[in-house]
N, C-alpha and C positions, 0 to 999 in steps of 0.2 A: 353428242359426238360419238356415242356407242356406235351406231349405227354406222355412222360413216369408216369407222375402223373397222369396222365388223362388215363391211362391203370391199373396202379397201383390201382386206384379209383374202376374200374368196377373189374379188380380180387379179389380184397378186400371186393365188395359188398356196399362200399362206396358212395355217392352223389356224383355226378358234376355237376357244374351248367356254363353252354356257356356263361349266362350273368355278369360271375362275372366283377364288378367294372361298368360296364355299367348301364346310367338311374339312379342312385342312387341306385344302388342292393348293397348293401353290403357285400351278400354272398363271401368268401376266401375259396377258393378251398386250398387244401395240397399243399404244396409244400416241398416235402420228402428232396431235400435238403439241406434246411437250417438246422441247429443244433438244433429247435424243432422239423423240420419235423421229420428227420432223430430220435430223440428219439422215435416220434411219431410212425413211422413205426418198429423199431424194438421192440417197444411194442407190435404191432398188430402180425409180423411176430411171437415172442414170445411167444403168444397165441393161436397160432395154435397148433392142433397135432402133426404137422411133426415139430415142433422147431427144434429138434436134425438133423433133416437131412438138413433145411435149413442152420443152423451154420455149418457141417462141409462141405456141400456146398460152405461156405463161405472162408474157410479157405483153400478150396481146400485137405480136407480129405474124402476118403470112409469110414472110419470108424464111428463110434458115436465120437459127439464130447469130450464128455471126455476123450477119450482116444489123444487127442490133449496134445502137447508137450506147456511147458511153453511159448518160444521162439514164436511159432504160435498163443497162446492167446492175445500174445502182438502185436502180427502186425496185426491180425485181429483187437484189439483194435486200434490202430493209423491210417493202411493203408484204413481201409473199414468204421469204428462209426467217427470216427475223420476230415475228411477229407471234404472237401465244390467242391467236383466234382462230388457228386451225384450218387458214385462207389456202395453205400448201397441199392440206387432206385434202381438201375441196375441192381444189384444180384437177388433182390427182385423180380421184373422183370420176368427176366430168370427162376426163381425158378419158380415161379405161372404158369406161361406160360408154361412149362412144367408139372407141375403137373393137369394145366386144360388138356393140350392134353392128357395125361397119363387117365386122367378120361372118355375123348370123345373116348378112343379107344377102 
């Protein structure tokens, strides 16, 4: 899950630091994760322009997400914000990562 934080970091524009916990460095890198990361990042993701395309990214729709069926708000909300497997870093992820290639092309 390092890695994916430590990806997540640099698509976000974020700090990483190699020596975290090391020497008495104190620095705490994200860890998306956990139920603050995981807030943490879908506030960030939130904040971007493409929000609408990332959520229905998320939900597995082509549409804008409002056009999202009740049923789909709720299992986005349990299966993908809810969950401690890191399914949200993931998307996240995927998302950026393709939106940086989409921009290098």
């Amino acid at each position: 899950m390092t890695d994916i934080n430590k990806r997540l970091c640099e698509l976000l524009g974020l700090p990483w630091d190699e020596r975290e916990g090391r020497y008495g460095h104190y620095r705490v890198n994200p860890k998306f994760q956990s139920p603050e990361g995981r807030i943490d990042l879908l506030r960030r993701m939130l904040g971007r322009d493409d929000w609408k395309s990332f959520l229905a990214c998320l939900i597995g729709y082509k549409e804008p997400f409002w056009y999202a069926e009740p049923i789909m708000i709720k299992l986005f909300l349990t299966e993908v914000i809810c969950n401690d497997t890191g399914s949200l870093a993931r998307a996240a992820l995927e998302f950026l990562a393709k939106e940086v290639g989409n921009e290098q092309s």
